[in-house]
DOZALUM-641846 format. One record per residue (C-alpha): x, y, z. Coordinates in steps of 0.25 Angstrom, whole numbers, plus 5000, padded with zeros to 4 digits. Layout:
% DOZALUM-641846
XYZ
...
END
This chain:
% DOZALUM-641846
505148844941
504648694940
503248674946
503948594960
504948724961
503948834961
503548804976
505048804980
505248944973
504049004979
504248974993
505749004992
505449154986
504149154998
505149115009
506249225005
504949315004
504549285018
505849285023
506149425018
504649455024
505449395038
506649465037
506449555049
505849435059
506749315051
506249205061
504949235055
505349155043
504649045051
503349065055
502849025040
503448895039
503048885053
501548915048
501748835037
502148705045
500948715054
500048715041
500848615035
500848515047
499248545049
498948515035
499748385036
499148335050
497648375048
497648245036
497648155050
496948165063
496848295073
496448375061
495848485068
496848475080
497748485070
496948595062
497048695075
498348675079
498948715065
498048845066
498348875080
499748855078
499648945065
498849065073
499649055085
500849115076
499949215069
499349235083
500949255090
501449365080
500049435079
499749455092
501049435101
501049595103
499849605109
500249515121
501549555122
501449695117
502649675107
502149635093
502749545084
503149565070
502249495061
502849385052
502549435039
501349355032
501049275046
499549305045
499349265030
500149135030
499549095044
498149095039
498549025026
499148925035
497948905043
497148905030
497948785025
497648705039
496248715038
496048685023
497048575026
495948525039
494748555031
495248465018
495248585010
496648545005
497648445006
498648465016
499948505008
500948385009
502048505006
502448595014
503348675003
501948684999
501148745010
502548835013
502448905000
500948925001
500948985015
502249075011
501949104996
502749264997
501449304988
500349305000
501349275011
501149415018
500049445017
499049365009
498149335003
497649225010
497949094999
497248965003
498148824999
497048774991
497348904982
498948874982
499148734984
499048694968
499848814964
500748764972
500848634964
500448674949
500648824948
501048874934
501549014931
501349114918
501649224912
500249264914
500049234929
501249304933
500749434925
499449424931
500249414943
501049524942
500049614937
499349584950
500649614958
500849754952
499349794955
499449754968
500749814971
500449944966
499049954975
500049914988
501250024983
500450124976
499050144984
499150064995
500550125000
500250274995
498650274999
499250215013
500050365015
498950435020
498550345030
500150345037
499850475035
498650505044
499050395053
500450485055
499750605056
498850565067
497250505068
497150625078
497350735068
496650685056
495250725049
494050655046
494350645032
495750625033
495550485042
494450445033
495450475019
496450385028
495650265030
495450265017
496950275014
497150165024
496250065020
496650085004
498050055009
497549945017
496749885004
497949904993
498849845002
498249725004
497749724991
499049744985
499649634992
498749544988
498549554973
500149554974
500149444982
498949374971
500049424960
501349354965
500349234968
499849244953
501449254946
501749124953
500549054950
499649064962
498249104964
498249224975
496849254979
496249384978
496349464992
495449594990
494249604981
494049774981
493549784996
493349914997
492049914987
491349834996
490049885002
490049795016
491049735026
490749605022
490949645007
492349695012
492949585019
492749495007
493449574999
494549625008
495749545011
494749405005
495749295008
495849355022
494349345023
494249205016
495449135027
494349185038
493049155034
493649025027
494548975041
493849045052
492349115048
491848965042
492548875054
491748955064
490548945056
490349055047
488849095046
488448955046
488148975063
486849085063
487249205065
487949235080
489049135075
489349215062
489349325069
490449255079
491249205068
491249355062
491749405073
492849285075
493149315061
493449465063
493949485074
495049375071
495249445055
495449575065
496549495074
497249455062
497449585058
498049625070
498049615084
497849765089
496349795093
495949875081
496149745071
495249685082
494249795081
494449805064
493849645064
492849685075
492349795066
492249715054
491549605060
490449695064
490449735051
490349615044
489349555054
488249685053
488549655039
488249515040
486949555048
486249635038
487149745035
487549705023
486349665015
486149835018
487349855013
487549775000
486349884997
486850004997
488050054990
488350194999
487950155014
488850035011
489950125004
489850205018
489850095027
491050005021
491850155021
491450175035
491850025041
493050005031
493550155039
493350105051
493849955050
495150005042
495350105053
495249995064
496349925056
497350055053
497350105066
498050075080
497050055089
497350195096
497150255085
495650195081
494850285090
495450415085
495550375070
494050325070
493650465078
494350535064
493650445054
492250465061
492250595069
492250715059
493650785062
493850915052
494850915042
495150895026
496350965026
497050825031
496450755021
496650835010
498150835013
498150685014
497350665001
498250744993
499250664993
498550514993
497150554985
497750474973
497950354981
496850344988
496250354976
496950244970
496350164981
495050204980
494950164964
495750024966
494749994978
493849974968
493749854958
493649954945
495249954944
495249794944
494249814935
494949904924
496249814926
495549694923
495249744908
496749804906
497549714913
498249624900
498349754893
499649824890
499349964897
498849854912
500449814909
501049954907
500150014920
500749874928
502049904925
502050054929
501450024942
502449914944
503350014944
502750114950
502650014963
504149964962
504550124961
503650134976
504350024982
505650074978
505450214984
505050144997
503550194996
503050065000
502450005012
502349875019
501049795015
500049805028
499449685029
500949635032
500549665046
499449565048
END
């Protein structure tokens, strides 16, 4: 297509995409033009006088729909499906205001514009988090070639194949302990399914996102990188910069800072933590163990922030233990309903006999939990940096490529999770 038609295309094919993504809810459809007009019109109206009038009722019209949906079921006790994406494109749209208030950028004299930003299929769902200043010039001077779109595309099989083929498989044992029962399980089996669970978690996401960084790459656009081989890290601090980093950056760039960051003396930037957390755990979700997930990590963090981590950056096995000890628990806090916490917690840290169980399990998922357990770590990236151009990088893409297609075909595929937040 022509420069001027590119746009048209892309938020043609992203409106269709969304649409499809709506078709069970139809009326949906227009909660993110809705968005979209309220960042649009606040970008336009903080150039003249009320800026900061004008600032908070954008965002306080933005979070009241993110608010309604997310939380309508725990006042009436009958939830509402989530329109797909809502939480990402919210936050982008909020982003947008406040650069807009804070002279960041120009306020977009087109709304096409700002449209196909906020809806671009590639991160619509589920991220990553894309600031305007890192789209707006695509929008206006992206070229494609040959060798972005492969670049891309190689991206997009790589990430595929961790969501379909460890991600989905590894996932197994944990339906599997979860059907079976906390009450019946050993020690080492809900140890082995923590594990399971938070590998699926990771190459879920993680999936997503380079597939999402992919599409973004073979139509010319610059996707940020959303993970950076979190599960090597030896602190909780180390962790959260590394897990889910656009998430992270939208917090401490439009929250953390505004309320003062560390700049306050200590108390405050204690306060601000715990803002901080506490409302990443609401974001998640609205059921008291997403509360008590951010509750945990804020303590975490803060000990860290005390003193505990100069300790820690020390030493590689008390820090190998801790992280495996408070990654068990914070991941368990965020897998299970709250009924369900007290007995899965008295499994993972009240010796209960039994190997038979996790024998069992293992036989069938060993290879995938291995899987994980090597691509966790940054020697695959590594290795594939050196071979990537070459002929046999292209024969191994193409089999996997296949391999994934074959998976989706015989239905063995399941529905990304962070869809539900």
């Amino acid at each position: 297509m022509p420069v001027k038609g590119k746009n048209a295309v892309l938020l043609l094919g992203s409106a269709v995409f969304y649409a499809y993504a709506c078709r069970q809810q139809p009326l949906y459809i227009l909660i993110l033009p809705a968005q979209a007009t309220v960042a649009y019109a606040c970008g336009r109206l903080v150039l003249r006088r009320g800026k900061k009038a004008t600032l908070a009722a954008s965002v306080a019209a933005l979070c009241g729909v993110l608010a309604f949906f997310k939380y309508f079921g725990l006042v009436t006790g009958r939830a509402l499906p989530l329109p797909p994406g809502l939480s990402f494109y919210t936050f982008q749209a909020i982003a947008y205001c406040v650069d807009c208030y804070r002279g960041k950028i120009e306020p977009e004299k087109s709304y096409i514009k700002l449209l196909t930003y906020l809806c671009m299929f590639p991160y619509l769902l589920s991220g990553p988090l894309v600031g305007y200043d890192k789209i707006k010039e695509r929008l206006s001077t992206r070229r494609l070639s040959f060798e972005k779109c492969m670049a891309g595309l190689r991206l997009l099989i790589i990430g595929l194949g961790f969501k379909l083929l460890i991600a989905d498989r590894v996932g197994g044992l944990w339906r599997e302990v979860t059907k079976l029962g906390y009450d019946s399980i050993s020690t080492p089996l809900a140890w082995l399914s923590i594990l399971a669970f938070a590998l699926q978690l990771y190459f879920d996401f993680y999936g997503y996102s380079l597939m999402a960084k992919g599409v973004g790459g073979m139509l010319g656009f610059d996707i940020p990188d959303n993970f950076d081989d979190p599960y090597i890290s030896k602190s909780m601090t180390e962790f959260w910069r590394r897990w889910h980093i656009t998430l992270g950056s939208w917090f401490r760039e439009y929250l953390y800072i505004p309320l003062g960051g560390n700049r306050r003396g200590r108390t405050r930037t204690l306060l601000n933590l715990f803002i901080v957390w506490v409302l990443t755990g609401v974001w998640h979700g609205g059921t008291v163990n997403f509360l008590l997930w951010g509750l945990v990590l804020f303590a975490a963090i803060s000990l860290e922030k005390l003193g505990l981590l100069r300790f820690l950056e020390k030493t590689r096995v008390i820090s190998r233990i801790y992280m495996a000890v408070l990654l068990a628990v914070s991941w368990t806090l965020f897998a299970c309903e709250p009924g369900q916490l007290l007995l899965f917690f008295s499994r993972l840290f009240i010796p209960q006999a039994g190997v038979a169980d996790t024998l069992l399990l293992l036989k069938g998922y060993a290879g995938y939990i291995a899987a994980g357990i090597v691509f966790s770590t940054p020697l695959p990236r590594r290795l594939w940096r050196r071979f990537s151009e070459s002929v046999w990088a292209s024969v191994v893409l193409a089999a996997l490529l296949a391999l994934c297609v074959y998976v989706m075909c015989m239905g063995l595929n399941d529905p990304f999770m962070y869809f539900n937040f």
